[in-house]
N, C-alpha and C positions, 0 to 999 in steps of 0.2 A: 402213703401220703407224704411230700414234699413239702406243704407250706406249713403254715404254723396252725396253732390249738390255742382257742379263746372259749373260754365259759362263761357264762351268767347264769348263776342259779338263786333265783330265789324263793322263799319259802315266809309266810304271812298268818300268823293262829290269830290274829287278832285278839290276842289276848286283852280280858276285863270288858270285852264288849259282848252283848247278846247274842252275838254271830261268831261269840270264837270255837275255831277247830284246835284238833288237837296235834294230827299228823303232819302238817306240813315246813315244820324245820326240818323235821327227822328226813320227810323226802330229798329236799333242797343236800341237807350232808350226806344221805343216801347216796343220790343222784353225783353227787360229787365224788364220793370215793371209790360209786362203779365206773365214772366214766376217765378217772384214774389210772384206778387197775386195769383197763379191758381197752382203753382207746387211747392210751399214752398223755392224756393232759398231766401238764404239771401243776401244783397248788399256786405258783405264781402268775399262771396264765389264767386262773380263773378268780370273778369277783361275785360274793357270796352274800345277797342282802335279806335276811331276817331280821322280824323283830322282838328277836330274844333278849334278854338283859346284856346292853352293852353298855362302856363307856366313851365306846367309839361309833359320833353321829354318822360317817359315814358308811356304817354298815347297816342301819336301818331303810327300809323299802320306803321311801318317802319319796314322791313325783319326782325332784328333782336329781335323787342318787336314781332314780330308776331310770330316767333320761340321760341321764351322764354316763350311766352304766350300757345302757344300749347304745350309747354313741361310740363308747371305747370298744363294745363288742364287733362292730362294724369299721371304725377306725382303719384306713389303708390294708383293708379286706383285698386280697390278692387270689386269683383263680389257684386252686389245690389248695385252699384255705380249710378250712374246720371248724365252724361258728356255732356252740352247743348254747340253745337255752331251755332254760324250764325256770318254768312257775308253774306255784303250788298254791293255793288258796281260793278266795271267793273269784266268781267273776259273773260275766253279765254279758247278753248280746243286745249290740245297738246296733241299730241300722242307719247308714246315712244316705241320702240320697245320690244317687239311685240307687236303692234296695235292692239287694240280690234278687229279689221276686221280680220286681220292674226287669233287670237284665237278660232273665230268662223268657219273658212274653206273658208270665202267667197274670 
């Protein structure tokens, strides 16, 4: 690969709430130190938002670091690029129209 390496990994337990998990920091620093060792990222090309105890606001997964952070990950995105993301946590399917079921005839 010729172009450069950008990650976004983030990892959500929701902790204190009725919905918290337990695994997915661990994925998030997982996911970061195999794709590391095995795919040449370096730790300053990649931006890491949990919300583990921090002091620092902008490493928690809040709408607006998570939009900044997907904008930097795409940021002058050039062909032979390498654009790695994961998330880890709850999530949900919405549909908006036109529903994938409308597109297909059913």
């Amino acid at each position: 690969m010729q172009g450069k390496r950008k990650a976004l990994l983030i990892g959500i337990n929701y902790v204190g709430t009725s919905a918290q998990l337990n695994g997915c920091w661990n994925d998030a620093h997982n996911m970061a130190n195999f794709i590391r060792q095995h795919a040449g990222y370096h730790p300053d090309d990649m931006v890491i938002l949990t919300d583990e105890a921090s002091d620092n606001p902008r490493t928690k997964p809040t709408r607006e670091n998570i939009c900044n952070a997907m904008y930097w990950l795409v940021r002058d995105a050039q062909p032979g690029d390498a654009l790695f993301f994961h998330y880890s946590g709850h999530g949900c399917l919405l549909y908006t129209s036109p529903s994938p079921r409308d597109q297909r005839g059913s």
